[in-house]
C-alpha positions as CSV (number, residue, x, y, z in Angstrom):
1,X,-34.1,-16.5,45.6
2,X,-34.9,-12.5,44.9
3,X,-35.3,-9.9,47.7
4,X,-38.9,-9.4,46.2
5,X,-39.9,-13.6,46.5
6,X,-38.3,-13.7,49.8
7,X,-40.7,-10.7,51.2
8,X,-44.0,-12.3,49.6
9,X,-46.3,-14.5,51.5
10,X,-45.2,-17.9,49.0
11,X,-41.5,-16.6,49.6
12,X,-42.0,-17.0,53.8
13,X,-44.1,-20.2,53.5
14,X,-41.1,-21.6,51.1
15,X,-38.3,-20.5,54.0
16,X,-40.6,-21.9,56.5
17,X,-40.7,-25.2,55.0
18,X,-37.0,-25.2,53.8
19,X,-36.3,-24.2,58.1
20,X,-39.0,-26.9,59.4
21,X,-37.3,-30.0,56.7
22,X,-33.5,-28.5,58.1
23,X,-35.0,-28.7,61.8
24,X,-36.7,-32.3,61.0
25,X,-33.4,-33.5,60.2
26,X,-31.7,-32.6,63.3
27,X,-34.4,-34.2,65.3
28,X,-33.6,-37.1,63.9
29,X,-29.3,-37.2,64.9
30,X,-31.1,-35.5,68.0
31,X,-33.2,-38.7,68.9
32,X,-30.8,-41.2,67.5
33,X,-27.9,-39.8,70.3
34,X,-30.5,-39.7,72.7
35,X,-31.7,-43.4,72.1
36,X,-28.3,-44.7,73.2
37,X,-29.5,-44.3,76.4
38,X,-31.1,-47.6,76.2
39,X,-28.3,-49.8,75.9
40,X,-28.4,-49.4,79.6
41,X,-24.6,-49.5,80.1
42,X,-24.4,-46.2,82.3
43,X,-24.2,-43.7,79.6
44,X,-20.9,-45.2,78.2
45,X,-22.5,-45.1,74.4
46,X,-24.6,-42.3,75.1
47,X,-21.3,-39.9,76.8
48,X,-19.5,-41.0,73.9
49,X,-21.7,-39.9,70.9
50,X,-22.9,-37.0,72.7
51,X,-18.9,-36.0,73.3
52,X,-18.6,-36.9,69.4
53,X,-21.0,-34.1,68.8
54,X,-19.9,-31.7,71.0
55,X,-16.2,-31.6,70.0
56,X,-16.9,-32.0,66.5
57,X,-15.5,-29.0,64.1
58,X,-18.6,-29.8,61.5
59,X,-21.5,-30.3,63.8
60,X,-20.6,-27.1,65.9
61,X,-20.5,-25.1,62.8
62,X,-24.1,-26.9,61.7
63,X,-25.1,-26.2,65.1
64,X,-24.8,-22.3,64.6
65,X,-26.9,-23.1,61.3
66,X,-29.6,-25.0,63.6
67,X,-30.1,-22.4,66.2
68,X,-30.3,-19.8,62.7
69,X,-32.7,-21.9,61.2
70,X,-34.9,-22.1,64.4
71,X,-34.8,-18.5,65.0
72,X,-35.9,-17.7,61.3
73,X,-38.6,-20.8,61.6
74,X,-40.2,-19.0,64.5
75,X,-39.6,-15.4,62.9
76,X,-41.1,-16.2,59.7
77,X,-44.5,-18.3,61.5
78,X,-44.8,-15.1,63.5
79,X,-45.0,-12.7,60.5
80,X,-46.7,-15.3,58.4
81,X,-49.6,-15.5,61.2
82,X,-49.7,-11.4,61.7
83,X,-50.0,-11.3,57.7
84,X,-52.8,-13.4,58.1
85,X,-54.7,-11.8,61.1
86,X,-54.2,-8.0,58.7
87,X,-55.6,-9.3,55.4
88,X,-58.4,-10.5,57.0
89,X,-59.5,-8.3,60.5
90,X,-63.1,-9.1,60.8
91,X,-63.3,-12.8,62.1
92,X,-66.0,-14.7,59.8
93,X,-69.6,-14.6,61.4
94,X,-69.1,-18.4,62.0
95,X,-66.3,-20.6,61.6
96,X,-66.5,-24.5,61.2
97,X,-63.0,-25.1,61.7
98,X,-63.0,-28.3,62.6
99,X,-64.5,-29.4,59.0
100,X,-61.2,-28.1,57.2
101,X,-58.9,-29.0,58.9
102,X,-57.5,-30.6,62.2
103,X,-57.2,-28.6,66.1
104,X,-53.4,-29.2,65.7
105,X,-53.2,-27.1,62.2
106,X,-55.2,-24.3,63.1
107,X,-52.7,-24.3,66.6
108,X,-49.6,-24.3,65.2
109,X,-48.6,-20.6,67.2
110,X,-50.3,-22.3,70.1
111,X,-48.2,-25.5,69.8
112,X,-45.3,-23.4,68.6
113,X,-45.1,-21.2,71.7
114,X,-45.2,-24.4,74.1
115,X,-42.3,-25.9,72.0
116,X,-40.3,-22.2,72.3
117,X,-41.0,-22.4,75.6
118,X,-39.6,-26.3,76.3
119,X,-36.8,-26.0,74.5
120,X,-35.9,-22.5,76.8
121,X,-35.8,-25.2,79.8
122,X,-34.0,-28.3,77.8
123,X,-31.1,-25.7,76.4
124,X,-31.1,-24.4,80.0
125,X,-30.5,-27.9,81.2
126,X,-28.5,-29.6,78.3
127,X,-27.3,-27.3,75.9
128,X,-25.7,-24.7,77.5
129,X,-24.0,-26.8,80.4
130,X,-22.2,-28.9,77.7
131,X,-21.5,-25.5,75.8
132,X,-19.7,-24.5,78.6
133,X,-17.8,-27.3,79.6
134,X,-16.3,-27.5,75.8
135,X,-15.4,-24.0,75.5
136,X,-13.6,-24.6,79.4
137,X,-12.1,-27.7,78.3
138,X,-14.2,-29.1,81.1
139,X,-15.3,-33.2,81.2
140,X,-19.0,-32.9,81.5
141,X,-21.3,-36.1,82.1
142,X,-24.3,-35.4,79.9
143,X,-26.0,-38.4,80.8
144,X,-25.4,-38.0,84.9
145,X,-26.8,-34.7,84.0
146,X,-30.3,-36.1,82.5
147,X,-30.3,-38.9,85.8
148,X,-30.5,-35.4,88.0
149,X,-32.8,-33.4,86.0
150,X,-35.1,-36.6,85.0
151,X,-35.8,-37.5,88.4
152,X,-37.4,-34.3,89.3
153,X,-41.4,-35.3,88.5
154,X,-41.9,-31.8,87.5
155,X,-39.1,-31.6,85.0
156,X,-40.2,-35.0,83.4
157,X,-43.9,-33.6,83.3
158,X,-42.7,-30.3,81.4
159,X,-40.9,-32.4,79.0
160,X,-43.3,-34.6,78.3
161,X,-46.0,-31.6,77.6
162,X,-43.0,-30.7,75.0
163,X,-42.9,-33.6,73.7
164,X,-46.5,-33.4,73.6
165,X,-46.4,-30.4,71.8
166,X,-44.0,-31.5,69.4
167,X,-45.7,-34.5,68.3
168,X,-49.0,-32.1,67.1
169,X,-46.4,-30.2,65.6
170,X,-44.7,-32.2,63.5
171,X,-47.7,-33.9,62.2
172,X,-49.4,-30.6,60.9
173,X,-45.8,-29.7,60.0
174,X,-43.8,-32.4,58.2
175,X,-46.4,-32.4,55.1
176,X,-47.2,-28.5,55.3
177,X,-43.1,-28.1,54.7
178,X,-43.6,-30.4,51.4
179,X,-46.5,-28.4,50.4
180,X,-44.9,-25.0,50.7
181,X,-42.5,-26.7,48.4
182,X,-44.6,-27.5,46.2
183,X,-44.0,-31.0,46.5
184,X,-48.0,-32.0,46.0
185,X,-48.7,-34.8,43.5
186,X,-51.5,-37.4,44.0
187,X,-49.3,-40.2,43.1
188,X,-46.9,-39.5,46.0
189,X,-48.7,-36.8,48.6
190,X,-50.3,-39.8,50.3
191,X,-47.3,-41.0,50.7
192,X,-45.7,-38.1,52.2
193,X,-48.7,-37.6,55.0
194,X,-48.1,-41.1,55.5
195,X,-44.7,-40.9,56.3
196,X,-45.2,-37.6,58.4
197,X,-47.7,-39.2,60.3
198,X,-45.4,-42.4,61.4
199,X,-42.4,-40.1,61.7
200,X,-44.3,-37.7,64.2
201,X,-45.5,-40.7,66.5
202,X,-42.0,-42.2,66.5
203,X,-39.9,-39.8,67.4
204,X,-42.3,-38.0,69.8
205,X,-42.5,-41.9,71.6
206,X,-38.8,-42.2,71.7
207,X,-38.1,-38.7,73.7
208,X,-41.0,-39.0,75.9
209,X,-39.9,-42.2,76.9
210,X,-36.8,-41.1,77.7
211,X,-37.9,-38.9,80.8
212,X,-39.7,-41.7,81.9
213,X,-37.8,-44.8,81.8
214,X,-34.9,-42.4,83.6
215,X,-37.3,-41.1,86.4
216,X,-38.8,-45.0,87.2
217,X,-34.5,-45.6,87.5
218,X,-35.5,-48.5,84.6
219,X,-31.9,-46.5,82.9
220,X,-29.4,-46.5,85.4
């Protein structure tokens, strides 16, 4: 991609879904480790694969390429949504919003800033304690570490509102990043909302059930 295409409005929209599809796929390791939580064995299955993924020479190099990809994701929708606001400073007399296009689309910075602002507090919790322990050569006990945080009701409640939030997200989001690619056919677009849809209420159901089945000590 040139300089020039990377600067223009189609250029950002292209990164932002090439960013969102690269951050789609990590949810989906991200949620599969997580699940293993629910083989109810005291975090044997779940200590192992999360140790897998720590120590691992490949992932912790795709990891740097996660947190890079997140930061321009959030860069990029920032710029895109200033670009927006400049080309067009006088709001419309009256705006029927709602016949376009659903709340969640026209929320994404909303949604977006509540997500920023979850995943602050889960890399607080998670990320960086396990970042530290590999870099010490330290044992660490991830999942001892979400029985502590997860029986706090107040920590369940903000990552449920994340989870929340990432759920409205995803569904505006997983067929926006196919149409910035310009991935839009009417043989197979149905197809695609379809699958963004299912994929959205899926994997938003499995995290948030995570908090919960931890904090009613159903996981032990």
């Amino acid at each position: 991609m040139s300089k020039g295409f990377l600067k223009s409005s189609i250029g950002k929209k292209v990164v932002m879904g090439l960013t969102g599809l690269f951050l789609v796929s990590f949810l989906v390791i991200h949620v599969s480790i997580n699940a293993c939580i629910f083989f109810n064995d005291g975090g044997q299955t779940f200590n192992a694969a999360a140790d897998f993924m720590a120590h691992n020479p490949v992932i912790r190099i795709l990891e740097i390429g996660l947190l890079a990809g997140l930061i321009l994701h959030a860069v990029q929708a920032l710029i895109l949504t200033m670009q927006n606001k400049k080309a067009r400073p006088v709001a419309y007399a009256k705006v029927d919003g709602a016949a376009n296009s659903k709340w969640y689309s026209r929320s994404m910075g909303v949604l977006g800033s509540l997500l920023l602002m979850f995943l602050v507090v889960h890399f607080a919790n998670f990320w960086f304690p396990t970042k530290v322990a590999v870099f010490s050569h330290q044992e660490h006990n991830t999942f001892e570490s979400m029985k502590v945080v997860f029986d706090q009701w107040y920590f369940v409640a903000i990552y449920l509102l994340g989870v929340g939030a990432l759920c409205y997200h995803l569904l505006h989001g997983v067929q926006s990043a196919f149409q910035s690619l310009g991935l839009n056919h009417k043989n197979y677009t149905p197809t695609i909302k379809s699958f963004g849809v299912w994929f959205s209420i899926i994997v938003s159901l499995l995290f948030a059930s995570m908090p919960i089945v931890m904090f009613l000590h159903i996981i032990q």
